[in-house]
C-alpha positions, 0 to 999 in steps of 0.5 A: 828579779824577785830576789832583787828587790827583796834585797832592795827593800831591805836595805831601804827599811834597815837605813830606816832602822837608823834614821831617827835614832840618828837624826835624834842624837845629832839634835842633841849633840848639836844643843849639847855643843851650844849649850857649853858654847854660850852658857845656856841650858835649853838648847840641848832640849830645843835641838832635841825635838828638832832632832825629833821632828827630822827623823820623823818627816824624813822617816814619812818621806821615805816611806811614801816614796814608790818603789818603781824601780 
């Protein structure tokens, strides 16, 4: 049972691996998007932290959820 959750706590931390830098470039693909769509140049930036912001709250709520299982 050890080995299982060694492999389990591997997969939870290598999805982590690609949580920001995911969340990061859907933000800026989003802005990206709207700023073509309406002419504009902010929003790129705007969605950018958004972005941001996602990756890390939801990097934090992974992380302070137990392993109970």
């Amino acid at each position: 049972m050890p080995r299982d959750k060694s492999w389990r706590a591997f997969g939870k931390y290598y999805g982590l691996a690609f949580l920001i830098p995911t969340s990061i470039l859907i933000g800026y693909g989003i802005g990206h998007f709207l700023d073509k769509a309406f002419h504009t140049t902010f929003l790129s930036i705007v969605f950018l932290l958004l972005g941001i912001a996602a990756g890390l709250i939801e990097t934090i709520r992974e992380l302070s959820k137990t392993d109970d299982r």
